[in-house]
N, C-alpha and C positions, 0 to 999 in steps of 0.2 A: 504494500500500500504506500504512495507516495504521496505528498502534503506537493499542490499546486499552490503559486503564490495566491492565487484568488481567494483559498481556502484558507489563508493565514490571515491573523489580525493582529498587529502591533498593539494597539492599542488595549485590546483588551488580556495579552500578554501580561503590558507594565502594571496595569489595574490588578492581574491577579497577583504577580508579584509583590504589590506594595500592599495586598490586604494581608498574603502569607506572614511579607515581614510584619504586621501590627499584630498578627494570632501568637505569631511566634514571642514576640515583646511583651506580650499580655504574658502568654504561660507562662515565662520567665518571669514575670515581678509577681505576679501572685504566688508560685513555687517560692519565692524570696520571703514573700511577706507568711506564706502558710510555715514555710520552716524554718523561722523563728521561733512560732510558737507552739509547733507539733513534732512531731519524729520526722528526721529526713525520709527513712524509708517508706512510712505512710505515704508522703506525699508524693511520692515517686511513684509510688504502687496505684493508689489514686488518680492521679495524672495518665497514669499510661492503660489502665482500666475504662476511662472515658475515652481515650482516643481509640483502642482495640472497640467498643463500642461502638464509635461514628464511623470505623472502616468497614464492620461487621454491616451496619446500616449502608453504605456507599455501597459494597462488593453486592451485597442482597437486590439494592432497588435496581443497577445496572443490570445485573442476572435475570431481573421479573421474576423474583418471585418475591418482591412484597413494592406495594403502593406506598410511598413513602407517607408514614404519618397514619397510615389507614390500613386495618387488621379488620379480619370478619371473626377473631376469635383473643379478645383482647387478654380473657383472663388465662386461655392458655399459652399466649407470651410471655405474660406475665409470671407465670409457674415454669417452662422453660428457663427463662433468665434465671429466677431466682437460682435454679437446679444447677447453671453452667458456673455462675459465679459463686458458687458453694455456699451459698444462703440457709 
């Protein structure tokens, strides 16, 4: 598969770029400000537990098989999850 320039956009490139680096500058000063006054590990474990999460949701809604935001069976996601993340 090749990218034709027509199919490229500058613009919207730099924009995703300059959002990544604000996500990134956020999660770094809140991990700052959370581990001062928590366990480093926690927050490490925490942190990387919500992003395994949004990729889990990313790889899913690409794949079809879930509607982002919308389930026809809420509470057995809900008991799933609990079940992955050892609740």
């Amino acid at each position: 598969m090749s990218i034709t320039k027509s199919e490229t956009n500058p613009r919207l490139g730099v924009l995703l770029m300059v959002l990544t680096m604000f996500i990134f500058a956020m999660q770094d000063g809140i991990s700052r400000h959370l581990a001062g006054e928590y366990n480093v590990y926690m927050v490490l474990m925490i942190r990387y537990w919500v992003f395994a999460g949004f990729c889990d949701l990313v790889v899913d809604a690409r794949a079809g098989r879930i509607a982002p935001g919308h389930t026809q069976r809420p509470a057995q996601i809900a008991i799933l999850s609990r079940r992955d993340l050892g609740l």
